[in-house]
C-alpha positions in Angstrom: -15.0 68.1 34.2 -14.8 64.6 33.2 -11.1 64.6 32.4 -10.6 66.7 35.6 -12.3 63.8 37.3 -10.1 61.0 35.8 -7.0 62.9 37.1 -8.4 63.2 40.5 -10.2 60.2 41.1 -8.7 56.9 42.3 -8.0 53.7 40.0 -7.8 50.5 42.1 -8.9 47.5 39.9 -9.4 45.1 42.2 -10.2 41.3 40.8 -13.7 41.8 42.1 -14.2 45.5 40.7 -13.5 43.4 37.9 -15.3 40.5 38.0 -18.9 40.3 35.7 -21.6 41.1 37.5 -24.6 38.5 36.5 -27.1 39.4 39.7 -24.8 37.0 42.4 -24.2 34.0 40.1 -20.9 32.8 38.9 -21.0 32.8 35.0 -20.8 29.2 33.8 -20.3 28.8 30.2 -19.9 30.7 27.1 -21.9 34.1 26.8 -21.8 33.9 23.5 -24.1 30.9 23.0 -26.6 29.9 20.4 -30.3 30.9 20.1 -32.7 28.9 18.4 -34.3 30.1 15.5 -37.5 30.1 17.3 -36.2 32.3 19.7 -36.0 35.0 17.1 -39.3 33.8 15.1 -41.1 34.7 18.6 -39.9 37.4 19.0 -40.5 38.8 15.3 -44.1 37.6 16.1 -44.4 39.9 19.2 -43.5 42.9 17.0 -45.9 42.1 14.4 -48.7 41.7 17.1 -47.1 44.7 19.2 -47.0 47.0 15.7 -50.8 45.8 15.2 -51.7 47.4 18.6 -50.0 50.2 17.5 -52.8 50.7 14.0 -55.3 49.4 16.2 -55.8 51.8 18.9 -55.6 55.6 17.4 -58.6 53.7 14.9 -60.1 52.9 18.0 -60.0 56.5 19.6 -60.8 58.2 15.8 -64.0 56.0 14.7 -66.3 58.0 14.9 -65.1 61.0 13.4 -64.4 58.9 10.6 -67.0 59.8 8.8 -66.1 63.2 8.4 -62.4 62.6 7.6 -63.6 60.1 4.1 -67.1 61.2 3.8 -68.2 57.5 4.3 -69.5 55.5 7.1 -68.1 52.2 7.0 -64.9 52.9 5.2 -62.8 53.2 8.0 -64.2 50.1 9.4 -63.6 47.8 5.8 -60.5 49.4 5.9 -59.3 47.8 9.3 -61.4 44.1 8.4 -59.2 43.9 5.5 -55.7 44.7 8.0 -57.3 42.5 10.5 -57.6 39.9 7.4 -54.1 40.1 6.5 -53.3 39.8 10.2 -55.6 36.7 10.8 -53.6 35.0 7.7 -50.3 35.6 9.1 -51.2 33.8 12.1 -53.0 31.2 11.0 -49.6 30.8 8.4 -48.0 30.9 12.0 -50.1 28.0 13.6 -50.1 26.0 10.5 -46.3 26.2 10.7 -45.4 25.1 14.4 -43.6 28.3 15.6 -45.4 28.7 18.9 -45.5 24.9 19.6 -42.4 24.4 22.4 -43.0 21.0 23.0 -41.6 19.9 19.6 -38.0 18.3 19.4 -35.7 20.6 18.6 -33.9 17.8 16.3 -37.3 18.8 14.0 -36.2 22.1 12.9 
Protein backbone atom coordinates (compact mmCIF):
# COMPACT_ATOMS: atom_id res chain seq x y z
CA UNK A 1 0.00 0.00 0.00
CA UNK A 2 2.57 2.43 0.73
CA UNK A 3 4.69 1.88 -2.36
CA UNK A 4 1.36 1.74 -4.33
CA UNK A 5 0.75 5.15 -2.82
CA UNK A 6 4.22 6.68 -3.92
CA UNK A 7 3.46 5.57 -7.56
CA UNK A 8 0.11 7.17 -7.51
CA UNK A 9 0.40 10.15 -5.55
CA UNK A 10 1.64 13.47 -6.78
CA UNK A 11 5.32 15.00 -6.12
CA UNK A 12 5.38 18.77 -6.49
CA UNK A 13 8.09 20.22 -4.24
CA UNK A 14 7.31 23.47 -4.12
CA UNK A 15 10.03 26.05 -2.22
CA UNK A 16 7.38 26.46 0.37
CA UNK A 17 6.47 22.57 0.80
CA UNK A 18 9.94 22.87 1.45
CA UNK A 19 10.65 25.47 3.57
CA UNK A 20 11.17 24.62 7.67
CA UNK A 21 8.32 24.95 9.47
CA UNK A 22 9.19 26.84 12.99
CA UNK A 23 5.37 27.78 14.01
CA UNK A 24 5.28 31.16 11.37
CA UNK A 25 8.80 32.52 12.08
CA UNK A 26 11.64 32.77 9.68
CA UNK A 27 14.58 30.77 11.10
CA UNK A 28 17.40 33.22 11.94
CA UNK A 29 20.61 31.59 12.84
CA UNK A 30 22.21 28.37 13.18
CA UNK A 31 20.03 25.35 14.56
CA UNK A 32 22.78 23.85 15.69
CA UNK A 33 23.70 26.24 18.40
CA UNK A 34 25.27 25.85 21.86
CA UNK A 35 23.66 24.97 25.16
CA UNK A 36 25.03 25.94 28.33
CA UNK A 37 26.09 23.49 30.57
CA UNK A 38 23.42 24.50 32.89
CA UNK A 39 20.99 23.85 30.59
CA UNK A 40 21.73 20.16 30.78
CA UNK A 41 22.65 20.30 34.72
CA UNK A 42 18.80 21.47 35.06
CA UNK A 43 17.56 19.28 33.30
CA UNK A 44 19.51 16.23 34.98
CA UNK A 45 18.18 17.81 38.23
CA UNK A 46 14.43 17.45 36.97
CA UNK A 47 15.05 13.69 36.50
CA UNK A 48 16.53 13.11 39.73
CA UNK A 49 13.51 15.03 41.41
CA UNK A 50 11.05 13.52 38.77
CA UNK A 51 12.66 9.66 39.49
CA UNK A 52 12.21 10.61 43.32
CA UNK A 53 8.40 11.06 42.77
CA UNK A 54 8.54 8.05 41.07
CA UNK A 55 9.93 5.91 44.75
CA UNK A 56 7.89 8.31 46.59
CA UNK A 57 4.49 7.68 45.66
CA UNK A 58 3.77 3.62 45.41
CA UNK A 59 5.55 4.04 49.29
CA UNK A 60 2.92 6.41 49.79
CA UNK A 61 -0.02 4.20 48.59
CA UNK A 62 1.78 0.81 50.31
CA UNK A 63 2.48 2.27 54.05
CA UNK A 64 0.45 0.78 55.74
CA UNK A 65 0.61 -2.67 54.61
CA UNK A 66 4.05 -2.36 55.31
CA UNK A 67 4.09 -3.98 58.16
CA UNK A 68 3.03 -7.09 56.98
CA UNK A 69 5.35 -7.15 53.91
CA UNK A 70 8.87 -6.83 56.61
CA UNK A 71 7.26 -7.74 59.77
CA UNK A 72 8.26 -4.27 61.29
CA UNK A 73 6.57 -1.03 61.76
CA UNK A 74 8.81 1.62 61.12
CA UNK A 75 11.04 -0.03 58.68
CA UNK A 76 9.57 1.04 55.71
CA UNK A 77 9.45 4.53 56.97
CA UNK A 78 13.60 4.59 58.09
CA UNK A 79 13.97 3.11 54.90
CA UNK A 80 12.55 6.18 52.91
CA UNK A 81 14.27 9.03 55.78
CA UNK A 82 17.51 7.56 54.76
CA UNK A 83 16.51 8.03 50.53
CA UNK A 84 15.02 11.22 51.57
CA UNK A 85 18.60 11.94 53.33
CA UNK A 86 20.55 11.06 50.32
CA UNK A 87 18.15 13.29 48.35
CA UNK A 88 18.30 16.33 50.84
CA UNK A 89 22.34 15.99 50.31
CA UNK A 90 22.23 16.11 46.69
CA UNK A 91 20.42 19.26 46.80
CA UNK A 92 21.89 20.97 49.22
CA UNK A 93 25.42 19.81 47.12
CA UNK A 94 23.17 21.59 44.29
CA UNK A 95 22.48 24.92 46.22
CA UNK A 96 25.98 25.07 47.59
CA UNK A 97 27.09 24.77 44.02
CA UNK A 98 25.12 27.64 42.10
CA UNK A 99 23.36 25.42 39.45
CA UNK A 100 19.84 26.90 39.94
CA UNK A 101 21.11 30.49 40.41
CA UNK A 102 20.44 32.22 36.64
CA UNK A 103 21.44 35.49 37.53
CA UNK A 104 25.10 34.62 37.61
CA UNK A 105 27.42 35.70 34.64
CA UNK A 106 27.87 33.24 32.37
CA UNK A 107 31.69 34.32 31.97
CA UNK A 108 31.71 32.45 35.76
CA UNK A 109 31.38 29.03 34.60
Amino acid sequence: MAVASWFVGRHRNTATKLAAYECGIVAVGDARARFSVRFYMVAMLFILFDVEAVFMMPWAVVYRKLYWITGSRLFGFWEMVVYLGFVAVGLYYIVRKGILNWSQDKADL
